[in-house]
C-alpha positions as CSV (number, residue, x, y, z in Angstrom):
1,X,61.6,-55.1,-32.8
2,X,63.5,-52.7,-30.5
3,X,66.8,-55.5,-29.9
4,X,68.1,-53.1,-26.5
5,X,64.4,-52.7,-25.0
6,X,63.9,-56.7,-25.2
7,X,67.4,-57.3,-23.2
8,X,66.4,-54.3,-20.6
9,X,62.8,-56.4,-20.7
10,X,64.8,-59.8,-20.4
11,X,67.4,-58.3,-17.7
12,X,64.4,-56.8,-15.7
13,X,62.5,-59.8,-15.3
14,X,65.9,-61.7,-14.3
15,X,66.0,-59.6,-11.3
16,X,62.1,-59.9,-10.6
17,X,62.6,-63.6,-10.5
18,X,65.5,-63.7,-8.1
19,X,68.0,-66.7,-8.4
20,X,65.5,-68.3,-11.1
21,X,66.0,-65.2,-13.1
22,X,69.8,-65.6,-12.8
23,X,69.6,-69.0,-13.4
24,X,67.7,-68.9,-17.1
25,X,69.1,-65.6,-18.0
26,X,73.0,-67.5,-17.4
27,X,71.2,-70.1,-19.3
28,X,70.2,-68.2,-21.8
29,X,73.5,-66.2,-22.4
30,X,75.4,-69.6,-22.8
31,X,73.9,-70.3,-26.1
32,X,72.4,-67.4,-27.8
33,X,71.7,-64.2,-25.6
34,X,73.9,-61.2,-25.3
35,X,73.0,-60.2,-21.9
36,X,75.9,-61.3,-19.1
37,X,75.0,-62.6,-16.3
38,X,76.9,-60.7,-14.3
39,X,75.0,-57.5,-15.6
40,X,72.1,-58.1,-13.4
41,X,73.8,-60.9,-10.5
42,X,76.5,-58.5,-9.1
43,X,74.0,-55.5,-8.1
44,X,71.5,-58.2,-6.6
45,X,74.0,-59.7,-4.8
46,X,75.5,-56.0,-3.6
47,X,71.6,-55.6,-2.9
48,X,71.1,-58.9,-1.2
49,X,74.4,-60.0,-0.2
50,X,73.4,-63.1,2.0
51,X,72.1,-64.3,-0.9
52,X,75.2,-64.0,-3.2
53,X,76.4,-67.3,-3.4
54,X,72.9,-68.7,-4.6
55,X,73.1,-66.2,-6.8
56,X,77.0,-67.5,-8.0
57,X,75.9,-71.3,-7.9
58,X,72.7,-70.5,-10.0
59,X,74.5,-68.5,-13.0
60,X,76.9,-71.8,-13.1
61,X,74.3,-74.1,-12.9
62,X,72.4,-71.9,-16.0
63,X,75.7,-72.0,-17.5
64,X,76.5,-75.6,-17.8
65,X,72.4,-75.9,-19.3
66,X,73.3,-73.2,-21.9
67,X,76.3,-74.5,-22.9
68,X,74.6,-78.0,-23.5
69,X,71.9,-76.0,-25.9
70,X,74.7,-74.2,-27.5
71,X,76.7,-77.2,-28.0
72,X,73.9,-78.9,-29.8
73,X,72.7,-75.3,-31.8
74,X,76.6,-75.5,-33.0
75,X,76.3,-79.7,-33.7
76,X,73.1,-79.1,-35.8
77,X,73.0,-75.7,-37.4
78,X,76.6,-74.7,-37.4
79,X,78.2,-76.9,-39.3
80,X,76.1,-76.6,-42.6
81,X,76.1,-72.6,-42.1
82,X,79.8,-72.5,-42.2
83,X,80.1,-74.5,-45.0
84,X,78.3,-72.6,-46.9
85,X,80.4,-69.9,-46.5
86,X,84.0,-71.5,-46.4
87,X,85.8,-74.1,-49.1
88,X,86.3,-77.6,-47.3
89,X,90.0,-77.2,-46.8
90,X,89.8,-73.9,-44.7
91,X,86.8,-75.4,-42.8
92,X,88.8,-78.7,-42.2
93,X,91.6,-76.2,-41.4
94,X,89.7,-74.0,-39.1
95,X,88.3,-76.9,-37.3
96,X,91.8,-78.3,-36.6
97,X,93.6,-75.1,-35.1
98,X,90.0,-75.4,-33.0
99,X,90.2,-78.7,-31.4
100,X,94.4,-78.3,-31.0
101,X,93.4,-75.0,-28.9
102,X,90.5,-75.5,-27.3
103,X,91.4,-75.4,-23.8
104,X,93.4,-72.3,-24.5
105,X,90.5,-70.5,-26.3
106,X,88.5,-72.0,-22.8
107,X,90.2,-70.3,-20.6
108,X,90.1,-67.1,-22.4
109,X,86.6,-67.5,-23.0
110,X,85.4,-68.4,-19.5
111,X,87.3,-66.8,-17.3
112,X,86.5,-63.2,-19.1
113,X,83.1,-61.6,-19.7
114,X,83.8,-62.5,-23.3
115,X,80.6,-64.1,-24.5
116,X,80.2,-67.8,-23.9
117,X,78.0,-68.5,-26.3
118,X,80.9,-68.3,-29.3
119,X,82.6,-71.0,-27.2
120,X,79.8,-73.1,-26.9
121,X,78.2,-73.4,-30.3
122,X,81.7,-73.8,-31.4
123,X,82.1,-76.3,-29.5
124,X,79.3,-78.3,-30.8
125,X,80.9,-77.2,-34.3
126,X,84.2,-78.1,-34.4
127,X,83.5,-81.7,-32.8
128,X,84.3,-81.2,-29.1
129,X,83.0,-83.8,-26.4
130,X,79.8,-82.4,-24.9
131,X,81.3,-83.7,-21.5
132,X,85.0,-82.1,-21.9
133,X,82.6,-78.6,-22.7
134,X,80.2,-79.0,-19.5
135,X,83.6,-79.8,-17.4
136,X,85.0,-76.5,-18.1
137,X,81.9,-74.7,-18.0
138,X,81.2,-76.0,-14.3
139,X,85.2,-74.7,-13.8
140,X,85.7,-71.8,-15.5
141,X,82.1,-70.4,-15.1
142,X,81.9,-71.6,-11.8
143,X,85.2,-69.3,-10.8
144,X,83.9,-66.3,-12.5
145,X,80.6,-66.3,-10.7
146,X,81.0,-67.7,-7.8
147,X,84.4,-65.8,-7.2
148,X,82.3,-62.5,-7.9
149,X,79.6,-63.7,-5.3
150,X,81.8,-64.6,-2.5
151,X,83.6,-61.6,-3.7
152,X,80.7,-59.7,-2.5
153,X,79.7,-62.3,0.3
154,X,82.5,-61.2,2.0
155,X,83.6,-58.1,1.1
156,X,79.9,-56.0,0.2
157,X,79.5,-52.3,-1.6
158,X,83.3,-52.2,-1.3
159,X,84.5,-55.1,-4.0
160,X,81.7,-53.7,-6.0
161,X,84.4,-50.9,-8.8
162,X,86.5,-54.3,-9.0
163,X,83.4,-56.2,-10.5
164,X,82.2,-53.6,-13.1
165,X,82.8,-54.0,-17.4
166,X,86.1,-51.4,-17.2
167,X,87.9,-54.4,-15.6
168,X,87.4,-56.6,-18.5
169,X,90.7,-55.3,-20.4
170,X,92.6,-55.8,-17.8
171,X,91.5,-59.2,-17.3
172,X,91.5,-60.0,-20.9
173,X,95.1,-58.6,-21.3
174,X,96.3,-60.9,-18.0
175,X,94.7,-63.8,-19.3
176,X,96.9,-63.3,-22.5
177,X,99.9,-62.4,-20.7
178,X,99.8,-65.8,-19.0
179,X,98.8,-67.9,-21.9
180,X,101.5,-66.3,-24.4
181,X,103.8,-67.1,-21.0
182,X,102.8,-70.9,-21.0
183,X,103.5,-71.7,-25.0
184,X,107.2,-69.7,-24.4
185,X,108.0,-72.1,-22.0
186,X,106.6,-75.3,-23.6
187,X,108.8,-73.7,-26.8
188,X,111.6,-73.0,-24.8
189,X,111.3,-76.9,-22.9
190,X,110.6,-78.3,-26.2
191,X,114.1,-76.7,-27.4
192,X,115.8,-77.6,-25.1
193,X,114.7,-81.0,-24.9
194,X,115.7,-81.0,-28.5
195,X,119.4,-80.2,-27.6
């Protein structure tokens, strides 16, 4: 099976099927699928900008489903695959730096077009609560889509070079900046409190 004709299949009938096509494509991106959203919601909603917003609200909504299916994927399957392939002291260990970080491995994850999917069968994994997972998604995902959408909403063609895949470094590399910023100063209060 051709892998890169069954996503151009998959991302063609995404856009056929309007908002529903966003919807289970963000759905199934979340849990297994390589295709972004984004790949096929930002030139529908440049095409259809009235429509952009729906378009934003249905990729979250897709997203929180997907995450759910990868959370369970990651609670059922994952945990006896990595097993397999790791001693039970660097599996306890890994799952440890995991749940001590998750909310900064979140942010990178969902705010970026890294895919979600990692995050949310690792999630299921390394024992985080289904409900703290569908939070974030609705958060994080939620700002990413629905930022692009209005983005577009309001703004049209024009926001359009800001929204492409070359911005994803740049993003990346902020996000980074900003978390490597936050554990300096919790380092440098923690000192200080120490003194």
């Amino acid at each position: 099976m051709d892998w890169g004709a069954f996503v151009q299949t998959a991302g063609g009938l995404a856009q056929e099927y309007g908002a529903l096509g966003i919807f289970l494509l963000a759905t199934a991106e979340a849990c297994f699928f390589p295709l972004a959203p984004d790949a096929i919601m930002i030139p529908m909603a440049i095409a259809y900008p009235h429509l952009a917003p729906v378009l934003g609200l249905c990729a979250t909504l897709g997203s929180i489903v997907g995450s759910g299916l990868g959370f369970l994927i990651g609670k059922t399957a994952g945990r006896p695959v990595l097993m397999f392939f790791l001693k039970k002291e660097r599996f306890n260990w890994l799952e440890n730096l995991f749940q001590e970080h998750d909310l900064k491995i979140l942010a990178v994850f969902g705010l970026t077009p890294l895919p979600w999917k990692i995050f949310s069968i690792a999630s299921g994994l390394f024992g985080m609560r289904l409900r703290v997972l569908l939070i974030a998604t609705a958060i994080l995902r939620g700002i990413r889509f629905n930022a692009e959408s209005l983005a577009i909403f309001f703004f049209g063609e024009d926001i359009r070079k800001f929204l492409t895949i070359e911005q994803a470094p740049y993003i990346f590399a902020l996000i980074v900046a900003l978390l490597l910023g936050y554990m300096v100063f919790r380092f440098i209060r923690h000192r200080s409190k120490q003194d």
